[in-house]
C-alpha positions as CSV (number, residue, x, y, z in Angstrom):
1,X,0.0,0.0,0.0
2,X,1.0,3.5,-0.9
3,X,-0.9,6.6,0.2
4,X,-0.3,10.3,0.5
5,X,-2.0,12.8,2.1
6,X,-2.5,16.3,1.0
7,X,-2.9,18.2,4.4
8,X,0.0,18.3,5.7
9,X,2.7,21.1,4.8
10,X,4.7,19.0,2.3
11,X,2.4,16.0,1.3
12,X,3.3,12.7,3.1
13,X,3.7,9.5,1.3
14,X,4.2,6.0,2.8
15,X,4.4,2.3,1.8
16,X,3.9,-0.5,4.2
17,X,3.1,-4.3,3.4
18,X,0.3,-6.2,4.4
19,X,-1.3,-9.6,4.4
20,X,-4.9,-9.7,3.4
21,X,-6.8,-13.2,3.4
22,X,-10.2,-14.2,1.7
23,X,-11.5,-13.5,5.2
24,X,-9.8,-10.2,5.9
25,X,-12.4,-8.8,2.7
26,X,-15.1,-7.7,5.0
27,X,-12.9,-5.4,6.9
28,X,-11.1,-2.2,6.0
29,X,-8.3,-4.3,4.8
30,X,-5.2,-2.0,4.1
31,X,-4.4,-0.9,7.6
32,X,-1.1,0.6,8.1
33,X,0.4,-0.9,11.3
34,X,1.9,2.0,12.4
35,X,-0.8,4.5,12.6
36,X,-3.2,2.9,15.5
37,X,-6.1,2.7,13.4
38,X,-9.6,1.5,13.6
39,X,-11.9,0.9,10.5
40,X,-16.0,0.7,9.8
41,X,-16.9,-0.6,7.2
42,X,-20.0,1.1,5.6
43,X,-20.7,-1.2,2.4
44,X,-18.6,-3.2,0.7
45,X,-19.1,-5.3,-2.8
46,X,-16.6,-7.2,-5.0
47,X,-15.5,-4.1,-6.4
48,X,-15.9,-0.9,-4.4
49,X,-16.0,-0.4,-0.2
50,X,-16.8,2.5,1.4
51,X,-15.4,2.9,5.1
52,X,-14.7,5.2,8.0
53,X,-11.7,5.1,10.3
54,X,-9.8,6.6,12.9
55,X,-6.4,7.1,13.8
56,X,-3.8,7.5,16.3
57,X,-0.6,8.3,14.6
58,X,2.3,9.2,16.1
59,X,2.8,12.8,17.0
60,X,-0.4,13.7,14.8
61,X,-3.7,13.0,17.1
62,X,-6.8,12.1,16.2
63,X,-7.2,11.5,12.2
64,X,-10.7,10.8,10.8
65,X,-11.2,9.0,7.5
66,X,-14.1,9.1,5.0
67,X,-12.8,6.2,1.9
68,X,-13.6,4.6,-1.3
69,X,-11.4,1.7,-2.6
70,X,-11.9,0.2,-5.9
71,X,-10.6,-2.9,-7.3
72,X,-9.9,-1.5,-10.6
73,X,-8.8,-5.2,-11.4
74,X,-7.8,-8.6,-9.6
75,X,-4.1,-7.2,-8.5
76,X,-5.0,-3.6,-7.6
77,X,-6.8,-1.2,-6.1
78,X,-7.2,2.4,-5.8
79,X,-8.4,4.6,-2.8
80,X,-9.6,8.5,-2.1
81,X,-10.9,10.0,0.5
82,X,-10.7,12.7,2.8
83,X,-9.2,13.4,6.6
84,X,-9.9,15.8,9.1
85,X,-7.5,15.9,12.2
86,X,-7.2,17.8,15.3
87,X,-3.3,18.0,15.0
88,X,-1.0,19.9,17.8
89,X,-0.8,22.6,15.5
90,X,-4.4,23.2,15.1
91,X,-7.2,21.6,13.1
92,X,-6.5,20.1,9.7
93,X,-8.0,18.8,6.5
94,X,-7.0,17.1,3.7
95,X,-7.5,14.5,0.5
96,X,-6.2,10.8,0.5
97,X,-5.1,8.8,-2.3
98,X,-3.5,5.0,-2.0
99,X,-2.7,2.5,-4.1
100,X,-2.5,-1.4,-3.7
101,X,-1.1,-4.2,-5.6
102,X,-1.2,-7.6,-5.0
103,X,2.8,-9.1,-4.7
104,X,2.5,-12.9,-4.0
105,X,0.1,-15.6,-3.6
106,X,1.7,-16.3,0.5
107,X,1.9,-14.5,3.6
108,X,5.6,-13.8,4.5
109,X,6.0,-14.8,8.1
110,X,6.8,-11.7,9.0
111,X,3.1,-10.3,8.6
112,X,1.0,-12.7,9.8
């Protein structure tokens, strides 16, 4: 997964790994580890999901998310959205975009 966010001074991009199993698809499944984050799912097909989340990054606060992923085929997927974010410099808000491919048919042991 790669993302970047818009509301921040110089947009921020990161890229994590993740393992996603056939039972992970009814959750938000492209949490970053990192950011202390908890997902509702709002509706979800075998092409689009809609979700809400919240998150506790690092140094940031409290980070609300509105997003829209998209399998735009079977190895990847695109998401937008928008954030909002009491940050310790003041209130703040901004556009996501991520991207996700699919890299290998196995878990590495290191993300289960």
């Amino acid at each position: 997964m790669t993302s970047s966010v818009s509301a921040l001074p110089a947009p921020s991009t990161s890229t994590y790994k993740s393992c996603i199993r056939k039972e992970d698809l009814g959750q938000y499944p492209f949490t970053d580890p990192d950011a202390n984050c908890t997902w509702k799912v709002l509706s979800s097909t075998g092409k689009e999901m809609q979700a809400n989340g919240t998150c506790m990054p690092e140094g940031l606060g409290k980070v609300e998310f509105k997003m829209h992923l998209v399998a735009v085929n079977s190895e990847n997927i695109r998401g937008t959205g928008q954030l909002s974010a009491a940050g310790p410099v003041g209130p703040m808000s901004g556009s996501y975009t991520g991207t996700a491919k699919w890299i290998g048919v196995s878990c590495p042991a290191d993300l289960r």
